[in-house]
C-alpha positions, 0 to 999 in steps of 0.5 A: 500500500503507499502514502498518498495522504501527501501526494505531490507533483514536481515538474522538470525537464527530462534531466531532472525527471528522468530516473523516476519517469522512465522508472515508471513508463517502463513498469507501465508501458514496456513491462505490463503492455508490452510496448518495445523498449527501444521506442519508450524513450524518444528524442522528445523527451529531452523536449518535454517538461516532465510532471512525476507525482510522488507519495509522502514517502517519497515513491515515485507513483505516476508521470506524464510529459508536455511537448513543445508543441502542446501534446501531452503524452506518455501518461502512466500510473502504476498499478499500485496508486491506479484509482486514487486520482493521481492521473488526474492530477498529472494531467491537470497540472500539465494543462494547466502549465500548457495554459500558462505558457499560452497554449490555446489547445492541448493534443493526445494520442489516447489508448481507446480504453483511456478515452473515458478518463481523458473525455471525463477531463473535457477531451473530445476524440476526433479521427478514427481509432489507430495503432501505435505500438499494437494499441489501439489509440485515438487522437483527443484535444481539448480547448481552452476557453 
């Protein structure tokens, strides 16, 4: 079980971020998903300001990045804090510095079994459904007024 009584989010970029939010893309994305691990880290990263929720304990729980070009992406939680809101978190906290830095509209590319959770935070999917390292996916954006 783990401490998210006093859950925080720290930002940086990816020389700041790096061990904990690949730590984390890793158990998710290539370990319980199977995503390749030569595509998990991309060139993007180095890019990216990088949000990584932390418990009051110090443990590294969930991640997300914000590219220069207002996509948020590579969002993961692990299983263990799954269910506590901590995705929301991350994803309100990008947005919110997407906002800040003057972005008018924020991109991703969902998993299709994510689209409630990105359309419960005001995403709406536009195109047809396609594949990104055998997952099914669907582009969502959301405005800001």
């Amino acid at each position: 079980m783990t401490d998210t009584k006093q859950t925080t989010i720290r930002l940086g970029d990816w020389d700041a971020m790096r061990a904990d939010a690949s730590r984390i893309r890793f158990e998710v994305f290539v370990d319980e998903q199977n995503v390749p691990a030569d595509i998990e880290l991309d060139d993007m990263d180095a890019l990216s300001l990088h949000a990584v929720a932390y418990d009051g304990a110090g443990v590294a729980l969930g991640t997300g990045r914000l590219l220069p070009d207002g996509h948020i992406g590579r969002m993961a939680v692990r299983k263990i804090a799954r269910g506590l809101g901590l995705g929301g978190a991350l994803l309100q906290t990008l947005m919110n510095k997407a906002r800040e830095r003057g972005d008018t509209r924020v991109v991703l590319n969902a998993q299709t079994v994510a689209a409630p959770f990105y359309q419960a935070h005001g995403f709406t999917a536009s195109g047809t459904e396609f594949q990104e390292a055998g997952i099914a996916h669907i582009e969502m954006s959301r405005t800001f007024p």
